[in-house]
N, C-alpha and C positions, 0 to 999 in steps of 0.2 A: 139255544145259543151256548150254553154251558158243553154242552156235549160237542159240539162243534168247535170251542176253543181247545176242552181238552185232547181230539183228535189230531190236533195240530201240533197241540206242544207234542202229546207222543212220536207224532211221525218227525220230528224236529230229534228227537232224542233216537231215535231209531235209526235216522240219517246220518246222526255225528257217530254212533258207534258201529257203522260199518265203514264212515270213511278211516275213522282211527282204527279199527281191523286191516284196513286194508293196507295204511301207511306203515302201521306196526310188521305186516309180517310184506310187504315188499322193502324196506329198509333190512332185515333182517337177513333175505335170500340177496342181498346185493354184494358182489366180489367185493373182497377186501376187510379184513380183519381191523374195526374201531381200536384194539388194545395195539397193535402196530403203528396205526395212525397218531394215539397219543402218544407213542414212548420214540418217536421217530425212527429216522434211519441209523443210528446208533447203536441204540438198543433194540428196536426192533425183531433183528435176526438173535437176539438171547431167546432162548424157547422156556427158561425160567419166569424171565422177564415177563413176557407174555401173557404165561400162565397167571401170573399174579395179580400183572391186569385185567386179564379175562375173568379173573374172581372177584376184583373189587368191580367193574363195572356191572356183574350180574350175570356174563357172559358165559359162564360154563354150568349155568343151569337149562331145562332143557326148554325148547321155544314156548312152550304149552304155560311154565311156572314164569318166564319173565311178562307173557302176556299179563297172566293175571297180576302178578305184582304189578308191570305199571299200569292198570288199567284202574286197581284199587287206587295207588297216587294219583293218577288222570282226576277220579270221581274227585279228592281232595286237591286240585287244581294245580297240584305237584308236575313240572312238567321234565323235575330233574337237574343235572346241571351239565352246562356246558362241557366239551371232553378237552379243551384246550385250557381253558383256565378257570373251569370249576366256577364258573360264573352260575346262578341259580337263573334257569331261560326264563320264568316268569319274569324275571328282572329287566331283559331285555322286550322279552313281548312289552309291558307295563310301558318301556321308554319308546317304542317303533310304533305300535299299535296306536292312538290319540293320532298322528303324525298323519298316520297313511288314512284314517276315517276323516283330517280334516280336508284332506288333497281329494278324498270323492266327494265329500258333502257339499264341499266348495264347487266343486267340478257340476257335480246334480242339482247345485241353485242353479247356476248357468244357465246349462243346459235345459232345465225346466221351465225357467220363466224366460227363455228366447224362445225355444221350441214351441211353447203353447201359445205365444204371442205368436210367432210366425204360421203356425199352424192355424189358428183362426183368422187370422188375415187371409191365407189362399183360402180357406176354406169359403169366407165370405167373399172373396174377390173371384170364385173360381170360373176358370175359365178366359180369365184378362191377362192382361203383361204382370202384372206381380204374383197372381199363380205361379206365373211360370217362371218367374224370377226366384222365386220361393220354392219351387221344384226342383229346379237347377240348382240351389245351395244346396238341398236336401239331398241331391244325388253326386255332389261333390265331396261331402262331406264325408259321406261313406267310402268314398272311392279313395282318397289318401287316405295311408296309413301314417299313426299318431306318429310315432317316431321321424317322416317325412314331415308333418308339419310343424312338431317339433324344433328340428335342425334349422329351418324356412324361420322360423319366429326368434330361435335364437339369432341370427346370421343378420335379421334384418330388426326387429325389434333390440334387441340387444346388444348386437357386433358395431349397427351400421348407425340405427338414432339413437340408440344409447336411452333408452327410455327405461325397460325395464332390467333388473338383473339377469343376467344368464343364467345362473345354478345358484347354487347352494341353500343353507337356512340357517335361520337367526329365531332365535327362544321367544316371543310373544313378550315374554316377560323383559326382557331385554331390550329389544326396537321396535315396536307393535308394528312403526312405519314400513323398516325395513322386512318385515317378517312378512307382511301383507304385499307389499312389492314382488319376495322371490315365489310366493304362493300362487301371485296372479298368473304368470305365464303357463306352468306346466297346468293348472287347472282351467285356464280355457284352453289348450291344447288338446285336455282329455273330453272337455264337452264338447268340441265340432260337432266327433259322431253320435253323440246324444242329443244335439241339437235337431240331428238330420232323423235319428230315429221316433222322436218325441213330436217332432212338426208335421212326419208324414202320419204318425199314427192320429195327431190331432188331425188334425185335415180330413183323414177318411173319415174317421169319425163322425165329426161334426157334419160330413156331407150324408155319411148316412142316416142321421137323424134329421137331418133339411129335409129330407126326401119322403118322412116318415107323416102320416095322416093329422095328426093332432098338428103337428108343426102348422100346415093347411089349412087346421081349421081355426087355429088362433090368429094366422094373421087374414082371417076373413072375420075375424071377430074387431080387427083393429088393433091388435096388440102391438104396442111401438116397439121396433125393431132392433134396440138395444138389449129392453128386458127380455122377448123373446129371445135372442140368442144366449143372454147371460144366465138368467134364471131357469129356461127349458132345453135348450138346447144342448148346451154344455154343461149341465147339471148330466144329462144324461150319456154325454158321451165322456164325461172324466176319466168313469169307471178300468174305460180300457189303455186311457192316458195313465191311472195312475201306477197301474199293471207295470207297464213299458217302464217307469221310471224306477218303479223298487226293483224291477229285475234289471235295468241297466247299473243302479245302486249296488246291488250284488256282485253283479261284474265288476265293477271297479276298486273292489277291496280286494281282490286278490289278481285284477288284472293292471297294475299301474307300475308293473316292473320294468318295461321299455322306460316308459315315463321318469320314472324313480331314480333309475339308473343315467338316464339323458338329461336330466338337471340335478343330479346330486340331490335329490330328496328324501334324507335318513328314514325310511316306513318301513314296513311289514318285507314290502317285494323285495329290495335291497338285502335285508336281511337273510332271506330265503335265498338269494343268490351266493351273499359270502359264506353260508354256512353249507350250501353243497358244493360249491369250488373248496370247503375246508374239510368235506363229507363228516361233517359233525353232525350224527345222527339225531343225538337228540333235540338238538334246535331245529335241524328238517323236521324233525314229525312234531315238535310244540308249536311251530309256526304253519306245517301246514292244516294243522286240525284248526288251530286260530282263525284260520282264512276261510278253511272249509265251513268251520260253527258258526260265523257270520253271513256267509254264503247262506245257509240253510234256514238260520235263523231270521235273515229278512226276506227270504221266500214264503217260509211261514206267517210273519205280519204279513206280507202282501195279501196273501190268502185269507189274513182275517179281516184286514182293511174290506175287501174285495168283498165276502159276506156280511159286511155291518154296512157296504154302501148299495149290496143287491144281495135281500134274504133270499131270491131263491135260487142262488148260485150255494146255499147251505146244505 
């Protein structure tokens, strides 16, 4: 087991340093001079000006030396500072980052405990009218895009019954009410298609364990029909449920920029957007490695959840 976690972490650490290889020198080959971009259209076109910039930022050494310097900062968490106003980006990751992990986590309750409730409902109804009712969300679900039902839940929840707020957010600390209100929408927005993904993985699942011999011979043993599905059935088909949810989890910390952007939700994606309409390098590559290290890093728990719930996937 030891050698199997350490396996992990290394490919986890193997994985964030070639996505930051790769942000670092595609950032690097991208038009457009960073010392231009800070000293504006004014100064810009000064070729002294420039130069001077291009020495405090680190810029006129050669691609090979600023790698390594910031990769040494990288290791000490250093992500640099902003090229606008010298803001230190940890600072802002530190304020974005919490925001946008709780619009998925919230999103992936949702989405988890309807999807696996709906999914063992068809699975034990299968073949009736709520199968197929339960199918039919499951295929709806996927087929709008969030942004589509977004605008729909604004328009109508929002605009028309005035129920929940449209956009924006309030500090926890400040409204909890209010805070939980503007939270609710864009996070069942984001679990429809998690809902649809999570129901049908449950569903097959659990039907191919219905279908499996032991299942057979427990209910000829008399085994009532509840524990049989709660304790054997779904014990055994979680495995591939829980899979589907930490990889859907993954996707939503660095996929909830439609979202973010469509309710005003100060996170991660937002972020990432103002800073390349600002081509502020270094906030792009501290937020994209951000996204990307959380990305990897719960692909790796999945893979170790995944061998502590079936050894011989180790």
């Amino acid at each position: 087991m030891v050698q199997f976690i350490t396996k992990q972490i290394l490919v986890a650490l193997g994985q964030i340093l070639v996505v930051a290889t790769i942000v670092f020198l595609l950032l690097r080959f991208m038009p457009g001079d960073p010392a231009v971009l800070v000293l504006g259209s004014e100064r810009g076109g000064d070729p002294e000006a420039v130069a001077l910039m291009q020495e405090k930022l680190g810029l006129h050494q050669s691609v090979f030396v600023q790698y390594v310097q910031w990769l040494t900062d990288l290791l000490q968490l250093d992500f640099g500072n902003s090229l606008f106003n010298n803001t230190p980006i940890s600072e802002y990751l530190l304020e974005r980052l919490p925001k946008t992990i709780e619009l998925a986590v919230a999103a992936i309750l949702i989405g988890s405990i309807v999807g696996v409730t709906l999914g063992i409902i068809a699975a034990v109804k299968r073949g009736g009218i709520i199968d197929m009712i339960v199918s039919s969300i499951a295929a709806a679900g996927l087929s709008f895009p969030v942004y589509v039902t977004g605008t729909v839940f604004i328009l109508i929840i929002s605009l028309q019954l005035n129920i929940l707020p449209a956009s924006g957010y309030t500090d926890i600390t400040d409204d909890p009410i209010d805070h939980f209100k503007k939270l609710l929408l864009p996070a069942v927005t984001i679990s429809l298609p998690l809902i649809s993904a999570i129901a049908r993985m449950t569903r097959s699942s659990m039907l191919e364990v219905l279908h499996r011999e032991f299942v057979r011979t427990l209910r000829a043993k008399g085994l009532p029909e509840k524990i049989l599905l709660i304790k054997h059935v779904f014990r055994n088909a979680v495995i591939s449920v829980v899979t589907v949810i930490g990889l859907e989890l993954a996707n939503l910390i660095g996929g909830t920029v439609l979202i973010e952007f469509l309710f005003n939700w100060p996170g991660l994606s937002t972020l990432l957007v103002d800073a390349i309409n600002d081509r502020d390098y270094p906030l792009i590559q501290g937020t994209v490695i951000v996204i990307a290290a959380f990305y990897i890093l719960i692909n790796r728990t999945v893979e170790l959840i995944y061998g502590l719930m079936d050894p011989r996937t180790r």
